[in-house]
Structure formats: structure tokens, C-alpha cells
TORNU-429223 format. One line per 10 residues: their letters; for each residue x, y, z of C-alpha. Coordinates in steps of 0.25 Angstrom, whole numbers, plus 2048, in hexadecimal, padded with zeros to 3 digits. Example, Ala and Ser with C-alpha at 12.3 -4.5 7.8 and 13.67 -1.06 7.14 Angstrom:
<pts>
as> 831:7EE:81F ~ 837:7FC:81D .
</pts>
This chain:
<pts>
xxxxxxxxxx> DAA:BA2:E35 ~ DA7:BAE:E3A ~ D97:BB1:E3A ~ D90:BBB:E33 ~ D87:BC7:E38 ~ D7B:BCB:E32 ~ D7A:BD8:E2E ~ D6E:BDE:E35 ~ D61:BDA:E2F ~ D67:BD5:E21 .
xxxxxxxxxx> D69:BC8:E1C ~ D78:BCD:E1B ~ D83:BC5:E24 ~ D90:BCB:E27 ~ D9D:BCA:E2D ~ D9F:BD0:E3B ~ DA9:BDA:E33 ~ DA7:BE3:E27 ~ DB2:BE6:E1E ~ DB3:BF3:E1C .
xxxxxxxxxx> DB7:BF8:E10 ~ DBC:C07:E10 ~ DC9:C04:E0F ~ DC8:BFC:E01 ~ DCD:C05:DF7 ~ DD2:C0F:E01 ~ DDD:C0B:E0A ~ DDC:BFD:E05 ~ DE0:BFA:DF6 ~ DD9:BF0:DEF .
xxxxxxxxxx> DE3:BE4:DF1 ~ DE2:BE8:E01 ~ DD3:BE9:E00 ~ DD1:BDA:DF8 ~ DDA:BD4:E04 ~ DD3:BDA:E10 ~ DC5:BD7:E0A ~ DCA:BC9:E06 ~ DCE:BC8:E14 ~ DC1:BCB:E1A .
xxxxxxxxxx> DB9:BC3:E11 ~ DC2:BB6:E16 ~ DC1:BBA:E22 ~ DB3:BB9:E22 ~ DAD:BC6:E1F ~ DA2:BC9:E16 ~ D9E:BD7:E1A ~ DA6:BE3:E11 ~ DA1:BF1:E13 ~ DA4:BFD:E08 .
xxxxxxxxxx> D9F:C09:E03 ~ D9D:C0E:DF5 ~ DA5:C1C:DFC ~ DB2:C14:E00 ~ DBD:C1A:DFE ~ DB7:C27:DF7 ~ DC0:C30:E04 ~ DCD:C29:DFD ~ DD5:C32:DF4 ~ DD4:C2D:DE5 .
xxxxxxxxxx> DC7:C26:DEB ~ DB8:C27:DE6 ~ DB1:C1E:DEE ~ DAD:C10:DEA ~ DBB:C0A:DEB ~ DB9:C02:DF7 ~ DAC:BFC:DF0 ~ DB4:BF9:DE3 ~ DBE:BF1:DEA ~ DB5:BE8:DF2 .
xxxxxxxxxx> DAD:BE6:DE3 ~ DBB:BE1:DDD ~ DBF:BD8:DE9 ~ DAF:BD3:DE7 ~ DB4:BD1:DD9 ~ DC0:BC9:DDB ~ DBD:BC0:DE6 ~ DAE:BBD:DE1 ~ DA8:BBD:DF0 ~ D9C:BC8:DF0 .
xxxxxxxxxx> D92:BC0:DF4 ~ D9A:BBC:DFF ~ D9B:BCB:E05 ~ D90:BD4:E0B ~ D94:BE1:E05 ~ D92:BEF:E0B ~ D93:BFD:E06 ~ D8E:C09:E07 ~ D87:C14:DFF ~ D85:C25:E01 .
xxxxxxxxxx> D93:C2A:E01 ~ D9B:C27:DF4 ~ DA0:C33:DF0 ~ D99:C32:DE2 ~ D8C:C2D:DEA ~ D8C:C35:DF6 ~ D7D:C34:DFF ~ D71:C2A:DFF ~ D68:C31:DF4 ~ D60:C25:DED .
xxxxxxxxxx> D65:C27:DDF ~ D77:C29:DE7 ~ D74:C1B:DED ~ D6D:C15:DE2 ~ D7B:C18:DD9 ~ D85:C16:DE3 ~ D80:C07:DE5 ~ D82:C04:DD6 ~ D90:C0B:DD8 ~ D94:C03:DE5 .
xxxxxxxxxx> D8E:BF5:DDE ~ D97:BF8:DD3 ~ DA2:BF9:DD9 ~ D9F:BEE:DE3 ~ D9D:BE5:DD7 ~ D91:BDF:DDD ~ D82:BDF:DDA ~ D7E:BE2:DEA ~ D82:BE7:DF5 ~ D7F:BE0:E03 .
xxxxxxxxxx> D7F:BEC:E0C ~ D7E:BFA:E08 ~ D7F:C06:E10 ~ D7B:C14:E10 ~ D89:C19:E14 ~ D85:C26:E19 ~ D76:C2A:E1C ~ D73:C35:E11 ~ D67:C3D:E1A ~ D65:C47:E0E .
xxxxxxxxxx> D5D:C39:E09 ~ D50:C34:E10 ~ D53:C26:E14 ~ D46:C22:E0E ~ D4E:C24:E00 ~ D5B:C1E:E04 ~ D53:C12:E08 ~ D4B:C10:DFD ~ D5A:C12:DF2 ~ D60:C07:DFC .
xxxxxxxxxx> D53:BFF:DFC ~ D54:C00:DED ~ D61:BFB:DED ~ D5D:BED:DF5 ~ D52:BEC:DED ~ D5A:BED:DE0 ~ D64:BE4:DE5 ~ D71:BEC:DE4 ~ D70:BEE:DF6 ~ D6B:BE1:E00 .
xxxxxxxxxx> D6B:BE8:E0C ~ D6B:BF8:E10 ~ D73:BFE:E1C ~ D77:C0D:E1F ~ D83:C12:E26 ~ D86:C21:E2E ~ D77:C24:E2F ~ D70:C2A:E3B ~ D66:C22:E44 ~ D5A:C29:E3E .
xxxxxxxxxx> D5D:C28:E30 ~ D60:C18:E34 ~ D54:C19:E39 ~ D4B:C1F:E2E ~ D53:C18:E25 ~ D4D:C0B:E2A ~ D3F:C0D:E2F ~ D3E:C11:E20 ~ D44:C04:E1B ~ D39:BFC:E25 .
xxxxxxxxxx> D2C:C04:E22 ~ D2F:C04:E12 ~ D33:BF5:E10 ~ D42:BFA:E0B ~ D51:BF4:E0E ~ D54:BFA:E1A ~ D63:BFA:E22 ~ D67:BEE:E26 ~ D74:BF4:E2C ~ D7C:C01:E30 .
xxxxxxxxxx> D8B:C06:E30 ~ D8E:C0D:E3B ~ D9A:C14:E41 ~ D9C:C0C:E4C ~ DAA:C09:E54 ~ DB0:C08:E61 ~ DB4:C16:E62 ~ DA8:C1A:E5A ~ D9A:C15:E61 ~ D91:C21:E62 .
xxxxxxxxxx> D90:C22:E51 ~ D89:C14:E53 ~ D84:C12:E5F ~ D76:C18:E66 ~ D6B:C1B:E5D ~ D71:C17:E50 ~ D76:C07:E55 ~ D67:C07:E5B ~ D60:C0A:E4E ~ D69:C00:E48 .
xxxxxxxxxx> D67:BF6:E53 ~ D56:BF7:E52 ~ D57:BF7:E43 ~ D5F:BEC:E44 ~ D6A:BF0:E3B ~ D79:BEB:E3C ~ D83:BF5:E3D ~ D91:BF4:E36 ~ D98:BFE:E3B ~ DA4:C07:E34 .
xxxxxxxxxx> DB0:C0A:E3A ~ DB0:C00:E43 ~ DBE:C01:E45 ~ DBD:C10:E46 ~ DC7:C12:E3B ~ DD1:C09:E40 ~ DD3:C0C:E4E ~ DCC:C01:E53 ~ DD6:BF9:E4F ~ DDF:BFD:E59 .
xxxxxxxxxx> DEB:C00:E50 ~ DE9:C11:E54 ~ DF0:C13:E60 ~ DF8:C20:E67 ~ E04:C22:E5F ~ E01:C1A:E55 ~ DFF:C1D:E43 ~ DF6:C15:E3B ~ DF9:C17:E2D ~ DE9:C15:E29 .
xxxxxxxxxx> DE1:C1F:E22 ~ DD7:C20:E2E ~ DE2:C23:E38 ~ DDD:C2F:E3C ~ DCD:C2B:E40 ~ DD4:C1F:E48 ~ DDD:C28:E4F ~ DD4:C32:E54 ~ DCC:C26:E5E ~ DDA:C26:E64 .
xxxxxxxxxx> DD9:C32:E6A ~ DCD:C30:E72 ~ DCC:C29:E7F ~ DC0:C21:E78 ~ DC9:C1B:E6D ~ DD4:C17:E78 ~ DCA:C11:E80 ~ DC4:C07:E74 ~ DD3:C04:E70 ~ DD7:C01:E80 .
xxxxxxxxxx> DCA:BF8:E80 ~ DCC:BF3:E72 ~ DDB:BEF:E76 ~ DD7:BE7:E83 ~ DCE:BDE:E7D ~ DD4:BDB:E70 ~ DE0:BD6:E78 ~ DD8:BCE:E80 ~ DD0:BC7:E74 ~ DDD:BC8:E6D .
xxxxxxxxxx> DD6:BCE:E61 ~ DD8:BDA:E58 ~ DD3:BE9:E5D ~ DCC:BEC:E51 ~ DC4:BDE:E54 ~ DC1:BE1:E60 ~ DBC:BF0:E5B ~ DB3:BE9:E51 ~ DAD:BDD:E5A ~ DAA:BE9:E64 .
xxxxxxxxxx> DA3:BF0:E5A ~ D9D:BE3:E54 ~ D97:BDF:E60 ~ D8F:BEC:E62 ~ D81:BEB:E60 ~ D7B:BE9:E4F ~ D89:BEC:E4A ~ D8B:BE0:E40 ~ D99:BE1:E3B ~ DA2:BEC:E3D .
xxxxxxxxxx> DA8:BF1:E30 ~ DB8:BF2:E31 ~ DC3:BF4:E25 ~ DD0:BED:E22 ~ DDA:BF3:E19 ~ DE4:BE8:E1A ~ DE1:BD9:E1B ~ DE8:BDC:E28 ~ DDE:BE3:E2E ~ DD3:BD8:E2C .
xxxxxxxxxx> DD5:BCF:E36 ~ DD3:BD9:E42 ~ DC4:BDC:E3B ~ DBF:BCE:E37 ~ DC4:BC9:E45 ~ DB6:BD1:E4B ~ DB0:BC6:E47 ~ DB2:BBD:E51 ~ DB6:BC5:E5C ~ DAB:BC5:E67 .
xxxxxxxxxx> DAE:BD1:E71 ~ DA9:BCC:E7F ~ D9E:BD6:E87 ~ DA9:BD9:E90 ~ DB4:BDE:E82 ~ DA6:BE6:E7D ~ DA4:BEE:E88 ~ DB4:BF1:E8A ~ DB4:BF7:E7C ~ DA5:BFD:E7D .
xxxxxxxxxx> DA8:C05:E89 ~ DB6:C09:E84 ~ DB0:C0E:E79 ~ DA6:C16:E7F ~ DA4:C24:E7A ~ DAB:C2C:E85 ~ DA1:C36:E8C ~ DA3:C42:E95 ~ D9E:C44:EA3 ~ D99:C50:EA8 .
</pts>
């Protein structure tokens, strides 16, 4: 059985692969969404990431449908205290920043809808710098206190404000992250790494990053000449053209032939051997899909296959 992770300085264990769950509700319906999360949970995982915002950018969408869904399949299969459950807070179209009194309803909404009494991870999924994080501390300590949160994380927030967020957190005895969601891929290192992965790595948070597959072109299937009927064709396609994104795939081909395994498994066991990452986060919207992600878990990439795809993946820079 594949082992756990600990999720930075929590008491929480997870999978080595978050299901994300963007697609629930968007482009997968419900019966699509029960089978790929029934899927993940047989094969394993325990780790499911949403956000009270999913899928508000759909048409006919408000925002929350993802959440609803994940409440009903807790609801049918009776397995909640079997799951470490994330989502996120600040950018439902109806609670919209991180204002003390917006995240104080918008985790009664999200619980609804969850069906649940808690939630085991709960991010801040934009930084709102309009509010002092001395006050979006003490609303999310507030929540832990109260039971309805166990542990606090943030997502697309600067260093500083990571920083701040958590030198509050240690000098005033209140919850403080345990973890941070990142942008972070193999064709998008420079919106993790440097300062940002060094805050988290001192703080000793676990990162879960987003994207991990960077929409879907990690997983190989965009090539030249080639049409991917997906709703996130046109962000993939863009990484063909640069001499970066032909360089990860060339890298990303050779050793998944020679470990005979998938090239979004590769992708994801690069990104989930790099320093305080926990458990990339990755989407399915078919059950066909799944195997490709959960397989991460026991690929091992050698030092040799880390340093192939590290240096393909460096950021080109200009000589002068």
C-alpha cells in the first residue's frame, strides 16, 4: 500500500497525489465526477482539493458546483472521515476577498455544500492585500478554534505577505499555515522557486502545487499538428511553441520510455521530488485519466532522470 506524506507540520497524512477537483461540475458531469473520484479513492488516495469558486468561469455556473458534487458522492458512499478534504476561500463570485466578516460566511456556505461539519485544509485562495494579515489570521484562527477549519494554508500569495502572515501566527499563539499552493510545473518554475519555495522550506510548509500538469501538456498528448478537443487546449498549446516546452517533452519522452511509464507520471514525480512539495495536485475528468496520476506514487525518478528533466526545463536566458 502506498505510503502516506505528512502534510508539512500538521497531523494530516496524504497521498502523494491530490485530486483536483475543478473539473467537477464543469467539464465532468456528475456520473463522470462519482467514477473518477471513486477511482482515486480505490486507488488509494485520500487527498481531494476544491474551492468554494469552482466552476463560477462556466456559463450557467455560480460557483460552488464543484463542492456540491464532492458533498453528494460524500453523501452516497459515507466515506468523509476517510478523506482529507481541501478547499479554498476569497474568490466566490458571491465572496469575493479575505475581509474577516466574507470568510466567516463563505465557510458556512462551502460546509454546506460539502455536507460536513469540518474542513481538514482550508486556503486562502488568493492573498487579498486590501486586509492586514493580522485580521485574516485571527477570522482563520477563529475558524480552528471553532472547529468548522483543522488546519490553515494559503495559495498565490507573495513571500512577504507568507512571511508576515506567519511571524504573526508564532508571536500571537494563533493557527498558522501549515501548507501553500503554488503554481509550480515543469515548464513553470520561476512562479515557485527562489524566494518563495525558501520561505516555505524554513517555515516548514508543504507545498501542493496547482497545475502540475500545466493544463494538460505535460501529459504529452499536445504535439505539432495535432487537436485536443479540451477546454484548456489553447493554455497547453501555447508551451508548444517555445523551445523550452520542446525541450521538457524531448526530456519527458526519453525517460518515460525508458521506465516504461506514463509522461504525465513522470511530469508529476519530477515535480514531486523537488524540495517541500507534498503532493502535486492533478485532475482527471474521465476514469481513464486516473491511472497516469495515481501511478506518481511509486515512481522513483533516479538523480540522473532529475537532472535530465531539471536542466531541460531551465528557463532559457540570453547572453550578451
Amino acid at each position: 500500500m502506498t505510503s502516506l506524506r505528512k502534510l508539512g507540520s500538521s497531523s494530516l497524512q496524504v497521498f502523494p497525489l491530490s485530486l483536483g477537483g475543478n473539473v467537477f461540475g464543469w467539464t465532468a458531469d456528475e456520473a463522470q465526477s462519482f467514477a473518477v473520484l471513486d477511482a482515486y479513492a480505490a486507488a488509494g488516495g485520500n487527498f481531494i482539493d476544491t474551492a468554494d469558486s469552482y466552476s463560477s468561469w462556466a456559463p450557467g455556473n455560480e460557483g460552488g458546483e464543484s463542492e456540491t458534487l464532492i458533498g453528494k458522492w460524500f453523501a452516497a458512499r459515507g466515506n468523509r472521515s476517510d478523506i482529507v478534504l481541501a478547499t479554498k476561500v476569497g474568490s466566490h463570485p458571491s465572496y469575493k476577498g479575505l475581509s474577516p466578516a466574507t470568510v466567516k460566511a463563505a465557510v458556512e456556505e462551502s460546509l454546506r455544500r460539502l455536507g460536513t461539519d469540518h474542513i481538514d485544509l482550508y486556503y486562502t485562495h488568493f492573498d487579498d492585500e486590501t486586509v492586514p494579515v493580522e485580521e485574516i489570521i485571527t477570522a482563520l484562527d477563529q475558524l480552528v478554534k471553532d472547529g468548522k477549519v483543522r488546519e490553515i494554508a494559503a495559495s498565490n500569495i507573495a513571500p512577504e505577505r507568507l512571511r508576515a502572515s506567519l511571524d504573526f501566527s508564532e508571536r500571537e499563539g494563533l493557527a498558522r499555515y501549515v501548507a501553500l499552493q503554488p503554481h509550480y510545473n515543469l515548464v513553470s518554475r520561476d512562479t515557485y522557486e527562489g524566494e518563495l519555495q525558501d520561505t516555505a522550506a524554513d517555515a516548514g510548509l508543504a507545498a501542493v502545487p496547482y497545475s502540475a500538469l500545466a493544463s494538460g501538456f505535460l501529459t504529452g498528448k499536445y504535439r505539432p499538428g495535432t487537436t485536443v478537443d479540451s477546454a484548456r487546449a489553447g493554455m497547453a498549446g501555447r508551451h508548444l511553441e517555445s523551445e523550452r516546452g520542446q525541450k521538457v517533452l524531448a526530456a519527458l519522452d526519453k525517460v518515460a520510455q525508458e521506465r516504461n511509464a506514463e509522461i504525465a507520471t513522470v511530469a508529476l514525480a519530477w515535480l514531486a521530488a523537488q524540495s517541500t512539495v507534498a503532493a502535486p495536485i492533478a485532475s482527471a475528468r474521465t476514469v481513464e485519466q486516473l491511472p497516469a496520476l495515481v501511478a506518481v506514487a511509486d515512481l522513483r525518478l533516479t538523480d540522473q532522470e532529475l537532472t535530465e528533466l531539471t536542466e531541460a526545463s531551465a528557463q532559457n536566458r540570453s547572453t550578451t
